[in-house]
N, C-alpha and C positions, 0 to 999 in steps of 0.2 A: 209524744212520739210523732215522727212527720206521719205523713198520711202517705196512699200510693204514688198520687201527682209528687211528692217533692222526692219518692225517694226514685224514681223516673226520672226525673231532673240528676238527681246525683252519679246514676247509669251510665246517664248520655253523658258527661263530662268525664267520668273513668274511660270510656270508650275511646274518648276522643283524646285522651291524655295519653292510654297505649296507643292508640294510631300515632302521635304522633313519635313517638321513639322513630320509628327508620326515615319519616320526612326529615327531621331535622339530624338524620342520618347522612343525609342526600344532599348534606350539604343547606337545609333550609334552617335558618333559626326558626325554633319555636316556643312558645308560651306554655307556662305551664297550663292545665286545663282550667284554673279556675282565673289565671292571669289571664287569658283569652277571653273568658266575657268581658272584660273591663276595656276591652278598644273605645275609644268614643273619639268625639273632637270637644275643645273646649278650648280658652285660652284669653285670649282680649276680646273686651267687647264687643268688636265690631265679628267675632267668630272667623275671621283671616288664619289665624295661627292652629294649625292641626298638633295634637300632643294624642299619647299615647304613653300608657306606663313605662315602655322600654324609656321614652325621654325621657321622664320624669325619675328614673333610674339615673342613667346617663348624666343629666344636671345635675343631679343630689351632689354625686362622688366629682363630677368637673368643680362646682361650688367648692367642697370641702368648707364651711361655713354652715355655721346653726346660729341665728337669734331667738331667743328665749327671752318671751317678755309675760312680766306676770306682775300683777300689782303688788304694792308694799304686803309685807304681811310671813304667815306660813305660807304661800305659794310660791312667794321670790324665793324664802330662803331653801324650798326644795328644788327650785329652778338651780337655782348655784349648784347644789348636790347633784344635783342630775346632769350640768355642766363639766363640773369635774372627772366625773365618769365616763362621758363620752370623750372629754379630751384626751383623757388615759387610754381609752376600749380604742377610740375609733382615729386619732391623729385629726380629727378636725376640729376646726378653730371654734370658740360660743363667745358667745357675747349675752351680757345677762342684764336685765333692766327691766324699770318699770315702763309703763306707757307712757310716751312726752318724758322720758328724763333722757334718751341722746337720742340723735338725730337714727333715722331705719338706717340699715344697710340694704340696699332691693336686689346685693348679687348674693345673698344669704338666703337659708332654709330659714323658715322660722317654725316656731313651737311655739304654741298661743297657750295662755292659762288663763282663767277668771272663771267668775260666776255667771250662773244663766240672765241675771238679770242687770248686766254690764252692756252697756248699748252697745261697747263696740263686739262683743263675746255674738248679740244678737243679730248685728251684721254680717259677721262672717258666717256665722249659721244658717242666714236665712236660706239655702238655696235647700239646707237640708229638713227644711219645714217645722224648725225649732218653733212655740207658742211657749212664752211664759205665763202662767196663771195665779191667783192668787194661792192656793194650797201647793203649788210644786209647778213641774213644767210636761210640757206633752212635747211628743217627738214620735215619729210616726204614726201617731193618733194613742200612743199609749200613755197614762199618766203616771209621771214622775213626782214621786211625795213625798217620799222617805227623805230623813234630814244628811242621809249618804249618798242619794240618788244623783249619778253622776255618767256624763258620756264621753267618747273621745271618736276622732269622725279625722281620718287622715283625704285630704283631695286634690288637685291643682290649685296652688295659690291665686286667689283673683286678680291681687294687685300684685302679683312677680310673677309674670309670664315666663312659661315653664318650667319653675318649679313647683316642688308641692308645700303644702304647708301641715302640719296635724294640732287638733285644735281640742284642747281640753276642757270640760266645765263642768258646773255641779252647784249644788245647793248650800253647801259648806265650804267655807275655805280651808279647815280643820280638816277635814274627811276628806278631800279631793286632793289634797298634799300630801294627807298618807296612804291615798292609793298610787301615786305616779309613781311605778316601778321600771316602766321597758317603755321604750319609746314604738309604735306600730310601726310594719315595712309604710315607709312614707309616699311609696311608687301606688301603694295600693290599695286603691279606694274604698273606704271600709268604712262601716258607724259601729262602735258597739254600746250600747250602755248598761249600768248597773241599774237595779231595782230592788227598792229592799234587803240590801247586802248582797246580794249575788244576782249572775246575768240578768243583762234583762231584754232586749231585743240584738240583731244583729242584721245588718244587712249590705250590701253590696250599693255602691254608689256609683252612678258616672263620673267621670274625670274632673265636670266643675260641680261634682257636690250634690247632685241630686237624688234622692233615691233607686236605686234600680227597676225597673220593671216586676223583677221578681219577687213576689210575695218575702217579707222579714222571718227570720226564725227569730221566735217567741221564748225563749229558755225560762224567761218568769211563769207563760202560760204553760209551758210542763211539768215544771215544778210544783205549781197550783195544782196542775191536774193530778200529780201522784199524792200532794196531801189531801184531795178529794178523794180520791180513790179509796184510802184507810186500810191498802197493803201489806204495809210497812208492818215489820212486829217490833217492838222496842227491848233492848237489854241494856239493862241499866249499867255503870260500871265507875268505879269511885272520882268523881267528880268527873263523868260523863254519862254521852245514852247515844246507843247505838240504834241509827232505823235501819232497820233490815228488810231492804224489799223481794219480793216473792221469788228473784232469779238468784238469791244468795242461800243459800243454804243456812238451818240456825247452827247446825255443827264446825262451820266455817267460821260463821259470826261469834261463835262462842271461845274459837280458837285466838281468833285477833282481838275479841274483849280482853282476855287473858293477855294478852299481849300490848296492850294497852294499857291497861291496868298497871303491866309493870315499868310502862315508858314514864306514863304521869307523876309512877311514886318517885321513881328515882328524879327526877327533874324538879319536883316541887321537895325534894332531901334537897337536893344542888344549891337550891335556891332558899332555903329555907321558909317555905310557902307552907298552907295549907292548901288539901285537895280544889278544885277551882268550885267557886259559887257564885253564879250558877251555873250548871254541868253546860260542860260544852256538847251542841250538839256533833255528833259525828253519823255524816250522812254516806249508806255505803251505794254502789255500781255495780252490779253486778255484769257491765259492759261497757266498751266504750259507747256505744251507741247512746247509749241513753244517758250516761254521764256528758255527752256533750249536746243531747238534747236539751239538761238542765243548767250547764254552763257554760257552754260554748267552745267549753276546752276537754282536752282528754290528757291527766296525769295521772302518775301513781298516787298521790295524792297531794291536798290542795289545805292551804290554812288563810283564810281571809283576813287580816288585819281589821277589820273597821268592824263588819259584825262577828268575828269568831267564830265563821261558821266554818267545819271540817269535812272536806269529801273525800273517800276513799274508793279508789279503782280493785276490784276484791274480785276476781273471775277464776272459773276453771284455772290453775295451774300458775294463778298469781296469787301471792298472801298479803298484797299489803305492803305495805310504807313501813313496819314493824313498830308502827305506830308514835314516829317521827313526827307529821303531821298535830296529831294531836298534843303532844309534850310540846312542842312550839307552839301550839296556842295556849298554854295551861304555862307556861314562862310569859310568855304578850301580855296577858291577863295581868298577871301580878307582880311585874317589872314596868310594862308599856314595852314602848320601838325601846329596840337597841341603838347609844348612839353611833356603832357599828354593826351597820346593816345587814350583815352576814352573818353576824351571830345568834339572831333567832330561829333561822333554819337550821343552823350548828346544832346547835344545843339540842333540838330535835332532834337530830341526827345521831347527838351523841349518847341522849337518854334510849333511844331505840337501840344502839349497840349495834347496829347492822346498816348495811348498803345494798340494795337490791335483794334482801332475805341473804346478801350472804356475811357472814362477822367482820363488824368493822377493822379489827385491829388485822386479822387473817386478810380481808381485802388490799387493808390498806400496805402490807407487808410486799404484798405481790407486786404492787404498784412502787413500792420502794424497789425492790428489785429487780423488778425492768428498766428502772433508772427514770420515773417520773417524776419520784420527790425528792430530786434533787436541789431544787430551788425552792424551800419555805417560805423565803420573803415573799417570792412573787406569788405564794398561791394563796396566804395569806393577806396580801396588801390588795389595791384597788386594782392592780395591774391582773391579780387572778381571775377575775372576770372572763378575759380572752384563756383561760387553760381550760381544758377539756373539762366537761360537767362530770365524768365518770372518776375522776380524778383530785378535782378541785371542791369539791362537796365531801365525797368522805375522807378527805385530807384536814378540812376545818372541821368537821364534826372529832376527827380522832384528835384536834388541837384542842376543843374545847371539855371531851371526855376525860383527858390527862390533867388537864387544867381543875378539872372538880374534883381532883380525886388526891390532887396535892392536900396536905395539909391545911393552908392559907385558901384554899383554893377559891370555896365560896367567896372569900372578902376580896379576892383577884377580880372574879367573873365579877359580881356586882359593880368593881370600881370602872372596868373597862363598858359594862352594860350602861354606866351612866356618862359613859364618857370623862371619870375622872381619873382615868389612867390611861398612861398613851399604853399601845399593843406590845406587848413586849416577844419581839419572835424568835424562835430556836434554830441552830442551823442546822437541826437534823430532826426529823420526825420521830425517827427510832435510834436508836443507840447499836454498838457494833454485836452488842451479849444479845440483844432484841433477834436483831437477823438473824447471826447465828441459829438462835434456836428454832426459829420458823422455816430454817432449810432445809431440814431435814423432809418436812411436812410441802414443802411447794414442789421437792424434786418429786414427792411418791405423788402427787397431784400430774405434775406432766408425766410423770410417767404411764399416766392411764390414759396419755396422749388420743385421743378419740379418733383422730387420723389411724391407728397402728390397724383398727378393729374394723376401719369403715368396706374395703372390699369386698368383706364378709356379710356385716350388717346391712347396707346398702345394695348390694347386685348379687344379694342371693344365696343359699349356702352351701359348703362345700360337697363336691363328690361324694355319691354314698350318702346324703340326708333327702329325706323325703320330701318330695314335694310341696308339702304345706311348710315347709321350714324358709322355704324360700322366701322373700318378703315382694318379690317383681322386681319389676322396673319403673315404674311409671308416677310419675308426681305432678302435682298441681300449683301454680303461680299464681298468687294475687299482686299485682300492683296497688300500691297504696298512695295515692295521687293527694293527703293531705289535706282536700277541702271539709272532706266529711269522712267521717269513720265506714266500716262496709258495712251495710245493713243486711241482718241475717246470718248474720256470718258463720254462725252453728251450725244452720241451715246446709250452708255451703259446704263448709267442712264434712258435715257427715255424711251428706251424698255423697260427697268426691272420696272419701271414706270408702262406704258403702258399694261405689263402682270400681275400687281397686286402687285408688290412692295408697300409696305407703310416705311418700315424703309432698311436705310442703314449702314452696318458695315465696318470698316476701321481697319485694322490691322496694326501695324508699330514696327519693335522690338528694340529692344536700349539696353546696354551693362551697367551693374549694376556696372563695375567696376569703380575705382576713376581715371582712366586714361583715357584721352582722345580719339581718333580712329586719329583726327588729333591736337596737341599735342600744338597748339598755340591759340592766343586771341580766345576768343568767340567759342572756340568749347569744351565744358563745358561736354555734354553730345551725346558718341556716338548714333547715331541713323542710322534705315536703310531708313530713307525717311524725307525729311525737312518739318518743321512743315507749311509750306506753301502749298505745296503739297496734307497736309493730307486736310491743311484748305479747298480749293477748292474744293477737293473730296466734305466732308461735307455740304460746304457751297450749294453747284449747290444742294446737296442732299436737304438739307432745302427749297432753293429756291422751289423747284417744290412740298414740303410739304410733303416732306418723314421724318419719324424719323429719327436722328442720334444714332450711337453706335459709339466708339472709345475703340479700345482691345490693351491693352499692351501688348508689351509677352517680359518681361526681358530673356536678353541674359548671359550668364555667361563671357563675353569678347568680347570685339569687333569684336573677330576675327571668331566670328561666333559660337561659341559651345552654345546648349539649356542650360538653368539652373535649368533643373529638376535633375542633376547628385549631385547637391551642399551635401556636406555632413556637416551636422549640427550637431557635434560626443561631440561638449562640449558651455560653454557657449559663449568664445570668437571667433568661429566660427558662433556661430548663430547672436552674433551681431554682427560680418563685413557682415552676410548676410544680415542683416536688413539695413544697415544702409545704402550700397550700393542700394537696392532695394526700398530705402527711394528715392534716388536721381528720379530713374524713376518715381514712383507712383506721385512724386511732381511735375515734370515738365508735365505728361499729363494729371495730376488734374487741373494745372492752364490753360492749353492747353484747354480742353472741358471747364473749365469756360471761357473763351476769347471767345470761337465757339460758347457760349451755346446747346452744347451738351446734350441728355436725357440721354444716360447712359452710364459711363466708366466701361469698365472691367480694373483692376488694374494690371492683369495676367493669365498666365495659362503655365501649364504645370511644376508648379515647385511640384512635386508629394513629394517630400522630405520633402520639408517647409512646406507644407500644411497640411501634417500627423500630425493632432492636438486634435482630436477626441480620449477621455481614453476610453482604453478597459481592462477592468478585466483582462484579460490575459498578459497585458504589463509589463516588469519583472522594477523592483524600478528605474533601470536606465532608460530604454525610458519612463516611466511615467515622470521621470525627466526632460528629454528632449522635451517631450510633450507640458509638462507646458510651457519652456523657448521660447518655435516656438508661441504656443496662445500667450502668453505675446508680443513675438513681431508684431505677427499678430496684434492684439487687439490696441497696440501703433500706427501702421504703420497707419492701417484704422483712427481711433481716428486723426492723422495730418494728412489726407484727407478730414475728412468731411470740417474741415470751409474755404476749397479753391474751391468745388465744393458742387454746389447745386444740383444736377441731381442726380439718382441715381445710385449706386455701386456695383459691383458684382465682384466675380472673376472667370475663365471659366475653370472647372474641365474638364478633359482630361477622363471621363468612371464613368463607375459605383464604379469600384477599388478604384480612385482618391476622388470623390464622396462622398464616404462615411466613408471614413478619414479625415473629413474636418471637425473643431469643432466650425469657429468663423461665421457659420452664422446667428448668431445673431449680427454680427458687418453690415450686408449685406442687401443688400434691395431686392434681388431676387437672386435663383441660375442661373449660367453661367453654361454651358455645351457643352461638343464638341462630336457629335455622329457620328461617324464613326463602324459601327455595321462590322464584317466581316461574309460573304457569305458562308464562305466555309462549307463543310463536307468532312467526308469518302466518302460518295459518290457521293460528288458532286464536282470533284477538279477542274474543269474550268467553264465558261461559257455555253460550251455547251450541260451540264447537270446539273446546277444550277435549280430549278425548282423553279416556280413564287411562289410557296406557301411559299415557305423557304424566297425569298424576301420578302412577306410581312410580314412573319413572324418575322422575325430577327428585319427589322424596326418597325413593332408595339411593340413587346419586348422592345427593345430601348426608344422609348418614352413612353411608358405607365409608363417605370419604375424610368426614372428620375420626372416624374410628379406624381409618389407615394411618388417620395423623398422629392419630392418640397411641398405635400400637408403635411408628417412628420414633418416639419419645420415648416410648416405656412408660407411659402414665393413664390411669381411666378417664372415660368422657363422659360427661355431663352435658347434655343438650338443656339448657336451663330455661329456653322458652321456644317451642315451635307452636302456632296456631293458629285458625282457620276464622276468622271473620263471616258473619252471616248474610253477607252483601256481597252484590253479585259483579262490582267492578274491583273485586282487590286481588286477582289472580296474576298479575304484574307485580302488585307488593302484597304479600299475604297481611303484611304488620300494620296497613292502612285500610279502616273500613271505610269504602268507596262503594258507588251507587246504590241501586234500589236492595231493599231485604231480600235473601237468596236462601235458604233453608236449605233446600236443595243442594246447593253445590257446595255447604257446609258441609251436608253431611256424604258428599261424594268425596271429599278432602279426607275427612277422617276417615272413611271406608279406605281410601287411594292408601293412610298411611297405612293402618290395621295390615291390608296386605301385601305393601309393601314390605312389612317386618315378619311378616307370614312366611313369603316365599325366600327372605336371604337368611344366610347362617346365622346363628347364633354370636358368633366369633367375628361376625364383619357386622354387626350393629355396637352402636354406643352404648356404655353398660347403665345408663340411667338417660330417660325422657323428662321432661318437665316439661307439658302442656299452659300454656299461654292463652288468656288472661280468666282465670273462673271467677273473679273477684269486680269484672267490668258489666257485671249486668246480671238482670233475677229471673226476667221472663221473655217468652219467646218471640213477642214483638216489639223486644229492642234490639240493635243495631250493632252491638260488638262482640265480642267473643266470645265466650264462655257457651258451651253445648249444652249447658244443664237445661233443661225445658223444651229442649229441640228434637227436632227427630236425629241428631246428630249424636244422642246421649247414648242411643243405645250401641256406639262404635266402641265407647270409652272404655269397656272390660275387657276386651280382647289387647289394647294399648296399655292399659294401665296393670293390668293384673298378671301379663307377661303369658296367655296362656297361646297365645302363637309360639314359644319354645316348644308345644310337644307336639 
C-alpha cells in the first residue's frame, strides 16, 4: 500500500485535474493532471529543440508511420502481427524488419524489440539506468531475474527529433513476444516492468527518458508484502485456489469459488481437457486500490499468459468476471496461445456464460436489438478491435459458446485454436425465432424504464408521506482523474453517507477521437479511468443505497485538450464530431446499463456543439448550422435510449451554455454545473467579499437554472457546485488558487446552506451534487472536498434537505 507522502501526491494531482475543467473552460487547453507532470525539454543534443507531450502527440498522428524493428526470430514474427493490427485499428503505415536489413525511415515512429543484453536495446536504455547482470538485469535499482522478466519504457526518440519511440525488452525472446499485446500512449513517458510474472516497478520518466524525480511504485514490493503478511485464507476449487485477503469476505469467496468451479468444468468439457495441474492461482481485490497497488492496473479481472497467474476485482457490489478469467487460463494451460488471439478471452467469456454478472445470451440479444450486431464479420475479424468493448467481447464469447455446443463443435474450436481452419463467420448472431422470443422479456425490462420512478425516488416523496420517506436532495461527486485509483474510498463514501448523501456522481473523461491512447488490441476507446474503477466507485455507492450518476465529459484527444473548442464550421465537420462523440456516448450508455445506473450525463462542456437553440437574430448560415448540430444531437440521444434505461441529461456549463441548448426535449432532466463567481469592484479578495454577495450570487444561481428547468418542463440537476479551500478562487470557484483558506471555505458552504434556507422550495433545483469529495483526505490539502474541514459541519443542512422545514 503507498504510505501517506504518495497518497498526498495522488490529492494534489486530483485537485489540480478538477481545477482545471473551467481553465480549459476559458478557452485554455489543458493536460490531463498526470499529463502535466511530464512537461520537460528534451530533444537534440545540443538541447535547442523544446518538446512537450502535446508534440509528441501531434507528431505521432502528422507521421502516421510506425517502424517495428525486432530481431529474426519470435519477436519479428510478433512485430508482423502487431503490424497488421495497427494497420487495420489505426490507418497508419508499419514497416517491419530486422536491424540492418533496410535502410531507417527518420519520418517514422519506431517500436524497438530485443533483449536486454543487445548492445543496441542497451543504448537506447541507457538514459533510463538499464545494468545488465549476470543473473538477470536491474532497472531502477531493482533486480530483474526471472526467465519472463521484461520492461517496456515509451520516451522521445533520441535519434528522430520529435518524435517518441517505445522500446520493448526482456530476458526471453519466447516470453517477451508473448507478452506484446497493446502498444503504450507513445506521447507518454512511462517505464513499466514485469517481475516474476506480474508488475513489477512503475514510473514516470522525463521526455529524453530519464527517471522522474518521484519515487517508482513498486507493485512487486506489495505484493511480497501481502504474501508476508499471511492474510490471505485459501479455498481450494477443482484445479484452482483462491487467496482471499482480509477485505473479501469468505461468504463472497465461496460464492465465486462456486462459480468458478463451474466456468473451469465447462471449458476443460469444451476442450476436452482435464481439470488444470497445477491449480491455477486466483488472486482476489477486494479494491481497486490495492489491486493496482499489486499490478498497476485495475480490471474486472486479469489472466496472464506467461505465468498463469488470475486477479480478480471482487468488491462491495461487484461479483466477479463470473469467472471468465480463470477458464481462459485453464483453456491457455492445455491448448497454449490461440492462433486467433481473441479467442482465449472468448472462450472465457463463453464458459462464464455472462458479461458484466449479466447472461450472456440475454446481454447479447439486447445488443442485437438496438442494431449493434449487425455486422458479424466485423466484430469478429481484426477490424473488431475498434467496435465498442461492451459489444465486441460478449459478441465473440456468445460466437464461441454456440460454437461448443454444436455437435462437431470441440473439433471446430480445436482446428481454428491451432490455426488449421480458417474463421468461418455467420451473418447473424441470432436467428429471427431467437429474437422473437427474447421480446417479450427486453420490452418488460424497459418497461421498468428507471427514468418513469426517478422524480419520486430522487427529490423526495410524494404529498402526504412522512418525512423520513423523503430521501433529500443533496449528492456527492468524485472525479476520477485515472492516474491512481481513490484511496479510502469507503471511507469517503460513508462519511458523505453519514452527513446526508443520498446519491453519488462519478466523472471519467475519454477521447472522442478514432484513435486509440494506447494503440493495440482491446484498447478501443481512450479513457481517464477503467471501467472497473468507475464500477466500484458506483457499486460500494449502490450498496449502501445511494443513488448513482455517471458524467461523461468527451475529450477532443487523448492527449488531454476539453472539446468545447470543436468547431462545427460545415457539415463534414459536424459529422466527424458526431460520430466520434457517438463512440463515447455508447460505450458509457452500455457501461450504466451493465451498473444499473439512475442517470447518465452523456456530456458537458462542449458549448459549440450544443449551440442548437434558433434565434431570430442568427444570419442563414448559423441557422444552418443550427439545424445540422440538433440533427446530430437528436441522432446521437435517439442511439442512446434503447442501451440505457435510466435517465439522460447532458450537464450545461452556465447560464450562457444553458440557454443555447435546443434538444431538451430529447432529455429527461436538465444537467448543470454552478460555479457562480464571488467577485466585485469592490470586493477583489476574500477579505472583503461580504456574506450577502455569497448568498447572493448562490441563490441567483440556482433560482435561475430552476426557472429554466420549470421553462422546459423538466427537473434540474445541479451535478457539481463547489468551494475550494484556497483563498484566491472566489473569481473562479472551479480553480483552486492562492494560499489555504479554511475559512472562506467554509463561509461558501454556510453562504449556500442559507442561501437554500431562506428561498422556496419550488424555486431551488430539485437535486445538488456537491463537487469534488474524491480530490483530497485531509485538511491541509489544497482542493475541494470539506470532509476534515471546519466546512463539514455545513454539509447536513445541504445534503440532507432539512432547510425545507
Amino acid at each position: 500500500m503507498r504510505d501517506h507522502g504518495d497518497r498526498r501526491g495522488d490529492s494534489e494531482r486530483r485537485s489540480r485535474a478538477g481545477a482545471g475543467r473551467v481553465v480549459a473552460r476559458c478557452a485554455v487547453g489543458v493536460l490531463l493532471g498526470w499529463l502535466a507532470l511530464f512537461v520537460a525539454a528534451c530533444g537534440s543534443e545540443d538541447g535547442a529543440f523544446e518538446l512537450d507531450p502535446f508534440t509528441l502527440h501531434r507528431n505521432l498522428y502528422a507521421s502516421g508511420r510506425f517502424e517495428l524493428v525486432a530481431p529474426e526470430g519470435p519477436l519479428l514474427e510478433r512485430a508482423r502481427s502487431l503490424a497488421g493490427f495497427l494497420e487495420s485499428a489505426t490507418g497508419f503505415r508499419c514497416r517491419v524488419h530486422a536491424p540492418g536489413a533496410e535502410p531507417p525511415d527518420p519520418g517514422a515512429v519506431r517500436l524497438v524489440f530485443g533483449l536486454v543484453d543487445d548492445g543496441r536495446i542497451q543504448r537506447l536504455a541507457a538514459p533510463l539506468g538499464l545494468s545488465v547482470e549476470p543473473g538477470g538485469f536491474r532497472i531502477l535499482g531493482r533486480l530483474h531475474e526471472g526467465p519472463g522478466d521484461r520492461f517496456v519504457a515509451a520516451f522521445a526518440d533520441p535519434g528522430r527529433t520529435g518524435l517518441p519511440i517505445v522500446l520493448w525488452a526482456g530476458r526471453d525472446e519466447e516470453a517477451l513476444a508473448r507478452s506484446i499485446a497493446d502498444v503504450p500512449a507513445p506521447w507518454r513517458p512511462r517505464l513499466t516492468s514485469v517481475r516474476n510474472g506480474a508488475a513489477g516497478i512503475e514510473t514516470q520518466l522525463t521526455l529524453d527518458g530519464r527517471p522522474a524525480a518521484r519515487a517508482p511504485l513498486d507493485h512487486a514490493e506489495a505484493r511480497e508484502a501481502r504474501t508476508a503478511a499471511g492474510a490471505d485464507r485459501i479455498l481450494e476449487g477443482r484445479g484452482f485456489r483462491l487467496h482471499v485477503p482480509p477485505d473479501v469476505s469468505l461468504a463472497r469467496a465461496a460464492v465465486y469459488r462456486r462459480t468458478v468451479n463451474e466456468a473451469v468444468a465447462r471449458v476443460t468439457r469444451w476442450i476436452g481437457a482435464k481439470p488444470p495441474d497445477p491449480k491455477i492461482e486466483v488472486i482476489l481485490h477486494g479494491s481497486s486500490e490495492s489491486m493496482f497497488a499489486e499490478l498497476g492496473v485495475v480490471r474486472l479481472s486479469l489472466c496472464d499468459p506467461i505465468s498463469g497467474r488470475v486477479d480478480v476485482l471482487l468488491t462491495p457490489g461487484l461479483d466477479g468476471d463470473g469467472g471468465a478469467a480463470p477458464a481462459e487460463c485453464a483453456a491457455r494451460n492445455a491448448l497454449g496461445d490461440p492462433a486467433v488471439p481473441w479467442l482465449a478471452r472468448a472462450i472465457g467469456i463463453a464458459a462464464a456464460d455472462a458479461w458484466w454478472s449479466r447472461p450472456l445470451t440475454q446481454w447479447c440479444a439486447r445488443l442485437q436489438w438496438a442494431g449493434l450486431l449487425r455486422d458479424p464479420a466485423r466484430i469478429l475479424g481484426e477490424a473488431g478491435e475498434r467496435v465498442e468493448e461492451h459489444v465486441r467481447e460478449p459478441a465473440r464469447g456468445l460466437f464461441v459458446a454456440r460454437l461448443c455446443r454444436r455437435p462437431k463443435g470441440r473439433r471446430e474450436l480445436l482446428s481454428l485454436w491451432r490455426g488449421e481452419a480458417a474463421l468461418s463467420i455467420p451473418e447473424s448472431l441470432f436467428s429471427k425465432r431467437e429474437l422473437d422470443a427474447f421480446k417479450p422479456r427486453l420490452r418488460r425490462e424497459r418497461g421498468r424504464h428507471r427514468a418513469h420512478a426517478l422524480p419520486r425516488s430522487l427529490w423526495g416523496g410524494s404529498a402526504g408521506e412522512p418525512d423520513d420517506a423523503r430521501i433529500g436532495r443533496g449528492g456527492v461527486l468524485l472525479a476520477l482523474d485515472g492516474e491512481l485509483p481513490i484511496p479510502d474510498l469507503p471511507s469517503i463514501l460513508s462519511t458523505s453517507h453519514r452527513l446526508g448523501a443520498d446519491l453519488v456522481a462519478v466523472t471519467v473523461q475519454a477521447s472522442r477521437t478514432a484513435h486509440a491512447a494506447a494503440l493495440g488490441p482491446r484498447a478501443d476507446l481512450f479513457r481517464t479511468s477503467p471501467d472497473a474503477e468507475v464500477a466500484e466507485v458506483l457499486a460500494r455507492a449502490a450498496a449502501v443505497g445511494m443513488r448513482t450518476v455517471l458524467c461523461a465529459e468527451p475529450l477532443a484527444s487523448p492527449a488531454g485538450t476539453w472539446g468545447h473548442g470543436d468547431k462545427l464550421v460545415d457539415p463534414e465537420s459536424t459529422r466527424r464530431f458526431f460520430n466520434g462523440f457517438r463512440r463515447v456516448a455508447t460505450h458509457y450508455a452500455l457501461l450504466a446499463e451493465l451498473l444499473d445506473i439512475d442517470i447518465l450525463s452523456v456530456g458537458s462542456g462542449l458549448t459549440r456543439a450544443s449551440r442548437t437553440a434558433p434565434d431570430a437574430k442568427d444570419s442563414a448560415w448559423l441557422a444552418g448550422a443550427k439545424r445540422e448540430r440538433l440533427a446530430g444531437w437528436r441522432a446521437l440521444l435517439a442511439s442512446v435510449r434503447p442501451l440505457f434505461d435510466g435517465a439522460i441529461t447532458y450537464a450545461a456549463d452556465g447560464m450562457g451554455e444553458l440557454s443555447g441548448i435546443g434538444f431538451f426535449g430529447e432529455l429527461d432532466l436538465v444537467g448543470f454545473w454552478a460555479f457562480p463567481s464571488f467577485e466585485s469592484e469592490d470586493s477583489p479578495d476574500s477579505g472583503t467579499v461580504k456574506d450577502s454577495r455569497i448568498r447572493y450570487r448562490l441563490r441567483r444561481s440556482l433560482t435561475e437554472v430552476r426557472a429554466f428547468g420549470d421553462e422546459v418542463r423538466k427537473p434540474v440537476l445541479v451535478l457539481g457546485m463547489g468551494f475550494p479551500a484556497r483563498a484566491g478562487s472566489l473569481g473562479q470557484p472551479a480553480v483552486p488558487a492562492g494560499p489555504v483558506d479554511e475559512k472562506l471555505q467554509d463561509r461558501l458552504y454556510l453562504g449556500l446552506s442559507e442561501a437554500m434556507r431562506v428561498t422556496p422550495e419550488e424555486e431551488l433545483p430539485q437535486g445538488i451534487v456537491l463537487w469534488n469529495f474524491g480530490s483530497d483526505l485531509s485538511v491541509d490539502e489544497t482542493g475541494y472536498s470539506p470532509l476534515g474541514r471546519t466546512a463539514e459541519k455545513r454539509l447536513p443542512h445541504i445534503l440532507r434537505g432539512t432547510w425545507w422545514k
